[in-house]
N, C-alpha and C positions, 0 to 999 in steps of 0.2 A: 410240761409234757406236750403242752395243744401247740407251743412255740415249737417245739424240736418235729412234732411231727407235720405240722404248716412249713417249715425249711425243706422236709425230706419232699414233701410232695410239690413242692415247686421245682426242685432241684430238678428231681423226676420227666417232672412236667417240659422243662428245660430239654435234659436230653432228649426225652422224646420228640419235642417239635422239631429240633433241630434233626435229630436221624430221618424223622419223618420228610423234612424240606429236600434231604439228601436224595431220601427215598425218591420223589414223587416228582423227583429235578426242577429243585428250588434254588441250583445252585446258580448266583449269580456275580459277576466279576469287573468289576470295575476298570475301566482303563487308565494306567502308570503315565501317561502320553509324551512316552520313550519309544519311540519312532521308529521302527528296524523294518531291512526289505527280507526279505527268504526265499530262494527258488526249491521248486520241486518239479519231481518230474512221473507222468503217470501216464498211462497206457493208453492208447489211441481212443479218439471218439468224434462223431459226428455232428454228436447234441449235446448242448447247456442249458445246464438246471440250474439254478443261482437261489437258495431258500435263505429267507429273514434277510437283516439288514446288513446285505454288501453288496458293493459298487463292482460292476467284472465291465472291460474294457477288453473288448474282442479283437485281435491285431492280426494280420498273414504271418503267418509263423510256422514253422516246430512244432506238430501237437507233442502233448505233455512235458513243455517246460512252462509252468508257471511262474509266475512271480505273486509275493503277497506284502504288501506293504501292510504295516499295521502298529498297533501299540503291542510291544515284545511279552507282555506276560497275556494277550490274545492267541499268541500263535500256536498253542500246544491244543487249542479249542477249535482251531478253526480244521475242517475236513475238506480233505479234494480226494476224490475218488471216481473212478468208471465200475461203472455198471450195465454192462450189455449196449454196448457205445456210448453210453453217454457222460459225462461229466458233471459229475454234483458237488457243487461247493456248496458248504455249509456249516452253518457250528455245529457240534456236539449234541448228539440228544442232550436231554435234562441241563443245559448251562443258557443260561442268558448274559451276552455280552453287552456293556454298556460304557461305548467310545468314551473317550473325553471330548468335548468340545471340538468341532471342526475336524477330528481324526477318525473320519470314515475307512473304515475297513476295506482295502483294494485289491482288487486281484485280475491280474492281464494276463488273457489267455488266449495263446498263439495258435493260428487253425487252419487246415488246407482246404478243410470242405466240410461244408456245413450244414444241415438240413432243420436246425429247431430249436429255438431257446425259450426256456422257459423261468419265470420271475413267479415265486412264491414267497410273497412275506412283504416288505417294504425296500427293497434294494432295486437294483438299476443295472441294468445289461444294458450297453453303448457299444456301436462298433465304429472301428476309426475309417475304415474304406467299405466299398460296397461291399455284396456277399454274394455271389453268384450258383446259382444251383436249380435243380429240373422242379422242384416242390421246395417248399421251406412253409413253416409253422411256426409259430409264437403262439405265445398265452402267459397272459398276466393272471396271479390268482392275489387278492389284497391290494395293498396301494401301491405294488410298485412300480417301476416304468422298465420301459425297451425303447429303446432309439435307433433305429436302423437304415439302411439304405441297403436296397434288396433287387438282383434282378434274377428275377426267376418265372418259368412258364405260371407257376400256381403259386399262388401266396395265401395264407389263413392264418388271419390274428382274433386274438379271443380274448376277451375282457371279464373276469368276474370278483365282483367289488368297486372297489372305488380306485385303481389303477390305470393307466395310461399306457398305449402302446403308438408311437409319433415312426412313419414310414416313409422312405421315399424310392424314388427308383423304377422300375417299369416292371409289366407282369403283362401276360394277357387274358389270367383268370382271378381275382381278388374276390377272397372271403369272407368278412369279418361281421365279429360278431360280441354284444356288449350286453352283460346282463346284471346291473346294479347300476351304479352313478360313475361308472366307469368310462376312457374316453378313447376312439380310435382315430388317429389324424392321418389321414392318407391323400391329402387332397394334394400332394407331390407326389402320390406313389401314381402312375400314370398307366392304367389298365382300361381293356378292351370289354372286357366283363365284370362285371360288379354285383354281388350278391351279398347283400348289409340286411341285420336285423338287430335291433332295439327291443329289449326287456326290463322296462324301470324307468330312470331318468337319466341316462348315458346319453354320449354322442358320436356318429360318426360321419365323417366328412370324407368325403371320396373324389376321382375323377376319374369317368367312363365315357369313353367314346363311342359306344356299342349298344351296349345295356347297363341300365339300371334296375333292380330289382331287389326295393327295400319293402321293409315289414318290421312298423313299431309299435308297440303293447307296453304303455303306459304314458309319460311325459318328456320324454327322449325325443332328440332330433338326427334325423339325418339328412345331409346336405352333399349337392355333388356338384361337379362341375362337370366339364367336357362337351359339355353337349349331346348326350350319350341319341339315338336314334331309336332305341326303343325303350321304355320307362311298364315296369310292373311295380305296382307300388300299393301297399292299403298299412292304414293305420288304423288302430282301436285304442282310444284313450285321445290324453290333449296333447299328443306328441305330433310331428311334426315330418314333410319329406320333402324338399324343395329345392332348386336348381338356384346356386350362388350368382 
């Protein structure tokens, strides 16, 4: 009897974890690494949202024709959708996808005009040509990167975690800003104004021809070049603010 009812209560036990993993989106899928591309196509947008692990490659295009390359029993998981202009790719609430080997998740999305991308999770927003517009924003939240070439009056990149945002291009007001061990490489992006702050142990590297006006709180550095003609600068902590 102690045998028959030790079975039922595992059994039990059984279903429920697993209802429960369902529940609580534990569901996680492995990649076949059968290779398939997929286009779709979705409603106008200004801004990219890019959450968790995937690679998006920004190209002059068509908005809403995408393309996803990916492993084929990923693609029912993966979402593209606008939201009040913006475009968010991402997987499925409650599923965790997990590539095979070297088959990153891709997606290239074609744009006329563009104001903000934004990287949550571990993935990687790249653009193949510059990206021209009056304001543009970025923000990395996690580890994962933006690669950009950007020419715009106002640019503002934002770091929080241990992610990467790598710029280049010309502006005449740059904003950036890094709060974790996170890093902003801008010392291509070619600005008149510069306004950089470090919180943690980040870094941002800049070039100002005008001003400089950094501020770092903790063991973070920032670094600039240009030669900029006026310099506002104070650190608190063993971080660092110095002209390359």
């Amino acid at each position: 009897m102690r045998t028959v009812t030790t079975i039922i209560t595992l059994t039990l036990l059984t279903v429920f974890t697993s209802a429960n993993a369902q529940f609580f989106g534990n569901k996680k899928v492995k990649g076949n690494r059968d290779i398939t591309t997929t286009h779709r196509t979705t409603g106008s947008y200004d801004k990219i949202s890019a959450r968790g692990n995937i690679d998006v490659l920004l190209i002059e295009g068509k908005e809403g024709d995408i393309t996803i390359k990916a492993e084929s029993n990923f693609m029912e998981y993966i979402v593209t959708e606008t939201r009040e202009n913006t475009l968010v790719i991402k997987v499925k609430n409650g599923v965790s996808l997990r590539p095979s080997r070297n088959k990153n998740i891709e997606v290239t999305v074609p744009y006329r005009d563009i104001t903000a991308v934004s990287v949550s999770g571990s993935g990687k927003v790249e653009g193949e040509s510059a990206i021209k517009s009056d304001t543009f924003k970025t923000k990395v939240s996690g580890s994962g990167d933006v690669i950009l070439s950007i020419n715009a009056n106002v640019v503002e990149a934002a770091v929080s975690g241990s992610g990467d945002i790598s710029l280049t291009g010309t502006t005449t007001i740059f904003k950036a800003k890094v709060s974790g061990s996170g890093d902003v490489e801008a010392d291509s992006l070619k600005a008149k104004e510069v306004y950089a702050a470090v919180s943690g142990s980040g870094d941002i590297s800049v070039n100002a021809t005008n001003l400089i006006n950094g501020k770092v709180m903790g063991s973070g550095d920032i670094t600039y070049s240009g030669s900029p003609q006026k310099r506002d600068t104070k650190v608190s902590g063993s971080g660092s603010i110095r002209s390359k």
